[in-house]
C-alpha positions as CSV (number, residue, x, y, z in Angstrom):
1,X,-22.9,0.2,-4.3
2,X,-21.1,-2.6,-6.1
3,X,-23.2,-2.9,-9.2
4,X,-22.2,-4.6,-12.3
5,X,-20.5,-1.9,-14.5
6,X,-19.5,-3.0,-17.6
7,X,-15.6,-3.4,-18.2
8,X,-13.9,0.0,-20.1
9,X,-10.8,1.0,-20.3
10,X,-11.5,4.5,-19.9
11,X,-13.7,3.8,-16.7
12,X,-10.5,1.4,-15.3
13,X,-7.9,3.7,-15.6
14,X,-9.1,6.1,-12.5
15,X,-9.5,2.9,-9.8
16,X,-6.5,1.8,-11.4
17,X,-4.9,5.3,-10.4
18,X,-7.0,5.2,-7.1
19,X,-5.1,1.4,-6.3
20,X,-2.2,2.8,-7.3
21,X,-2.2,6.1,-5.1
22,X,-3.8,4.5,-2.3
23,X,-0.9,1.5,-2.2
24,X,1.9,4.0,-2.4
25,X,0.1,6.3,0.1
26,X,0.4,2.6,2.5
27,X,3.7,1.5,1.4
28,X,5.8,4.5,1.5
29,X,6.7,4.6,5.4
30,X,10.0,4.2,7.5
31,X,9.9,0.9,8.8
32,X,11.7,-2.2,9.3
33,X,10.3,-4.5,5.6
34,X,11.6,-1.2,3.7
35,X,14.7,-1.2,5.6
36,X,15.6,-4.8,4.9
37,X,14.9,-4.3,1.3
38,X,17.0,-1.3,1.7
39,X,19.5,-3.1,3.0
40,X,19.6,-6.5,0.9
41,X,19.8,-3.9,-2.4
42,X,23.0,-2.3,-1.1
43,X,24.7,-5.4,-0.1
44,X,23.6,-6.9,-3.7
45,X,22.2,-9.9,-2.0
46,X,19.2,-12.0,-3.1
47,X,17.5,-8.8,-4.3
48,X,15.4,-10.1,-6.8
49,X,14.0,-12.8,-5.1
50,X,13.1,-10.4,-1.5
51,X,11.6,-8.0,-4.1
52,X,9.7,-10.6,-5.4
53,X,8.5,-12.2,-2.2
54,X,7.8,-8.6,-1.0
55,X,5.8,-7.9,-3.9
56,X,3.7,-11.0,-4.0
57,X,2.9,-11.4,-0.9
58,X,1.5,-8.0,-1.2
59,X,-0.5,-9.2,-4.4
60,X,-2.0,-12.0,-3.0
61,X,-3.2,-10.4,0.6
62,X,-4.7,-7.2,-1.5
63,X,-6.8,-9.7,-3.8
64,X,-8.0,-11.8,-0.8
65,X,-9.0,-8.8,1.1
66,X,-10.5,-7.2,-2.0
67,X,-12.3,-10.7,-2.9
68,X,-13.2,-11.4,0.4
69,X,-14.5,-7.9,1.6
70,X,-16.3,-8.3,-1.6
71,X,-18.2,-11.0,-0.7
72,X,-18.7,-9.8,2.4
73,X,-20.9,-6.9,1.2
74,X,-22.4,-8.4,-1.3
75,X,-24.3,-10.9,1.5
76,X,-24.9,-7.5,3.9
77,X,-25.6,-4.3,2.0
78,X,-25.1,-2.5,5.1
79,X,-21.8,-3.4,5.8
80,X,-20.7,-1.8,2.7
81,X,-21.5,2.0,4.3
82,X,-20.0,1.1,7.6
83,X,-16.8,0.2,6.1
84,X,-17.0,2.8,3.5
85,X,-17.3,5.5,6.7
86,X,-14.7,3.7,8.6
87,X,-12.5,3.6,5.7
88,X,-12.8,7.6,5.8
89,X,-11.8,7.5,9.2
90,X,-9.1,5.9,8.8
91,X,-7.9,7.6,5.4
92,X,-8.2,10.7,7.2
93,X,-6.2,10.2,10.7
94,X,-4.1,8.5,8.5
95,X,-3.0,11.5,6.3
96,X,-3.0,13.5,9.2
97,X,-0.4,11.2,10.8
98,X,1.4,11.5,7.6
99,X,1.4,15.4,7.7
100,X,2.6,15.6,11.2
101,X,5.4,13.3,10.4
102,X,6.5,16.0,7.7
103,X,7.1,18.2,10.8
104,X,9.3,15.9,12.3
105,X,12.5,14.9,10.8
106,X,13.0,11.5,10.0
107,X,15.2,9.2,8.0
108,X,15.4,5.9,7.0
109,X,19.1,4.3,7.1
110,X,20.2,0.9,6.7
111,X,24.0,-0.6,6.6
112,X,25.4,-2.8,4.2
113,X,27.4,-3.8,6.8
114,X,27.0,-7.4,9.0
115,X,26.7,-10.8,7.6
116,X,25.8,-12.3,4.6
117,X,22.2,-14.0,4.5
118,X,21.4,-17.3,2.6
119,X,18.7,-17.6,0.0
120,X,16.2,-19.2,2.6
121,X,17.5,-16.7,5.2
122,X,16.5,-13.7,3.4
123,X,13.5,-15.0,2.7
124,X,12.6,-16.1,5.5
125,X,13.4,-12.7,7.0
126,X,11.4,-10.9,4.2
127,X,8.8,-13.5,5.7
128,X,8.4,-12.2,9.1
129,X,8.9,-8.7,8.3
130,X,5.7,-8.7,6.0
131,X,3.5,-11.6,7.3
132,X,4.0,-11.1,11.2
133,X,3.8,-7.0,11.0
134,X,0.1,-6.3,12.3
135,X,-0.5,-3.4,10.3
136,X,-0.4,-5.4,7.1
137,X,-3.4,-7.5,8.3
138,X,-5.4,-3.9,9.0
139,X,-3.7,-1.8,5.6
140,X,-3.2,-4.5,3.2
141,X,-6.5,-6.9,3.6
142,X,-9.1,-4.7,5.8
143,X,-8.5,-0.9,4.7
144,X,-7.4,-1.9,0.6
145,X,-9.7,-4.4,0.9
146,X,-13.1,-2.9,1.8
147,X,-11.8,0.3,-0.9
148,X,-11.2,-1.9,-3.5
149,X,-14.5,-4.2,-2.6
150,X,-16.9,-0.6,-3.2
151,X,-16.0,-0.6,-6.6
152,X,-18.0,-2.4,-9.3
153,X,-17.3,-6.3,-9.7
154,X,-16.0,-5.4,-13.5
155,X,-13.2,-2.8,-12.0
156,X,-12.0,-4.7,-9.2
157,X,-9.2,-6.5,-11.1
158,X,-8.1,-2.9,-12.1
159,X,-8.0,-1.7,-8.5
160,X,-5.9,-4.7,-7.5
161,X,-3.7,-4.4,-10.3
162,X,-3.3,-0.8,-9.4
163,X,-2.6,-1.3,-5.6
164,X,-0.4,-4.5,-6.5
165,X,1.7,-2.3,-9.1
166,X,2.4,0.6,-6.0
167,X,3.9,-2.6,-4.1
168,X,6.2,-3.9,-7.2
169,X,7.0,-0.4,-8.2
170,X,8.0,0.5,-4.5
171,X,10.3,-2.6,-3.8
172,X,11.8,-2.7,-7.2
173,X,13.0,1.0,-6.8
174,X,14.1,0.3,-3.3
175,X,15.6,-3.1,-3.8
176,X,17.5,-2.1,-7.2
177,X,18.1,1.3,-6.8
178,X,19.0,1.1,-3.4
179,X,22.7,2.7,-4.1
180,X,21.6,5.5,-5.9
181,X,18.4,5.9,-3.4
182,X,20.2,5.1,-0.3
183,X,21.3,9.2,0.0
184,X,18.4,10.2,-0.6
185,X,16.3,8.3,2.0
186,X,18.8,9.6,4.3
187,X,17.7,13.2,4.0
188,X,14.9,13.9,6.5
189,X,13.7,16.8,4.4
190,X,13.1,14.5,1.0
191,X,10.7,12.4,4.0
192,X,9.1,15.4,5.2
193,X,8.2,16.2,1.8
194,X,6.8,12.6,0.6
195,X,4.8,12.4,4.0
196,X,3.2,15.6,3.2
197,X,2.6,14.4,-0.1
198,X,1.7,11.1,1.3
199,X,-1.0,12.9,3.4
200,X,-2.3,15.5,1.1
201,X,-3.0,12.2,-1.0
202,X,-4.8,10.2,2.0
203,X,-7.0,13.2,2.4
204,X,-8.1,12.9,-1.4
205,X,-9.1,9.3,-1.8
206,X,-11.1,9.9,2.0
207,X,-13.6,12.7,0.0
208,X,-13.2,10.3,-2.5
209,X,-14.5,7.3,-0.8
210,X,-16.9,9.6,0.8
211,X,-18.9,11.5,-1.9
212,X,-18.9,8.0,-3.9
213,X,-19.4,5.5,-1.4
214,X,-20.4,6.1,2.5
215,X,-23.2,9.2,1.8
216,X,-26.7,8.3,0.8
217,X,-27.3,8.7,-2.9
218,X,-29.4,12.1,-3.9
């Protein structure tokens, strides 16, 4: 299940894309972290080091949970099926979430009204809005992390650097082009279509992860 595969480019570009796909599918939500990035890009304030933070942080708990699932299954083969299957389950009631949020208007809105923040302040608030969110212990390290530990010890660098680039990719665009996206991000039908997109694309890697890693081979 996690064989050594020698390293190709050819072979690393799909769990690259598959990293990729799968950290946008995570990353893209309405919640408070993307708000405050939101928020910091319109008020011009400390954007490059929030989006840095942001991204980093997002780096480093994708590689842990990637090296340490990794480990994990290497030391109990068995493990790797159950997590593969539970990594299907989630996948798939999370792209169904995501399809019955299209349904439902939403829209994501922050002021660049209120006080200026210091340096350490934003930080520090970038901090708690990534590190102390539960859902980035189960997405980030536990869901990315079992994916990206199925794949062969020569690719995973390629899957972390695929799921790594969705995070700087997504927080450069919202913390930069947060003027130009802020309109847009307002408009509950641009959400309804990126959640349907967003679950169309959960349901993908699922089959994915299934026919690859939690059925038996033939």
């Amino acid at each position: 299940m996690t064989e050594s595969i020698p390293f190709t480019l050819v072979g690393a570009l799909p769990v690259l894309g598959q990293g990729l796909a799968l950290g946008l599918g995570l990353i893209v939500a309405i919640g408070a972290q993307n708000a405050f990035v939101l928020r910091q890009g319109l008020r011009r304030e400390h954007v490059a080091s929030v989006v840095a933070f942001c991204a980093l942080a997002d780096a480093l708990l994708i590689a842990a949970g990637v090296l340490g699932m990794a480990q994990a299954l290497g030391q109990s083969p068995g493990l790797a099926r159950a997590l593969a299957w539970a990594g299907v389950a989630f996948l798939t009631v999370y792209g169904w979430r995501a399809l019955r949020r299209a349904l439902r208007p939403q829209q994501l809105q922050a002021s660049a009204q209120g006080a200026g923040l210091s340096r350490r302040a934003a930080l520090a608030q970038a901090a708690a809005f990534t590190l102390l969110n539960p859902h980035v212990y189960l997405d980030t390290v536990l869901l990315v992390g079992s994916i990206g530990a199925q794949q062969p010890a020569a690719l995973r660098p390629a899957f972390i650097a695929g799921a790594s680039g969705a995070s700087v990719l997504w927080f450069t665009a919202l913390g930069f082009g947060a003027r130009w996206l802020a309109p847009w991000f307002a408009r509950p039908r641009a959400w309804q279509l990126l959640d349907a997109l967003i679950g169309l694309t959960m349901w993908l890697l699922a089959t994915l992860l299934l026919l690859r890693h939690a059925l038996p081979p033939a």
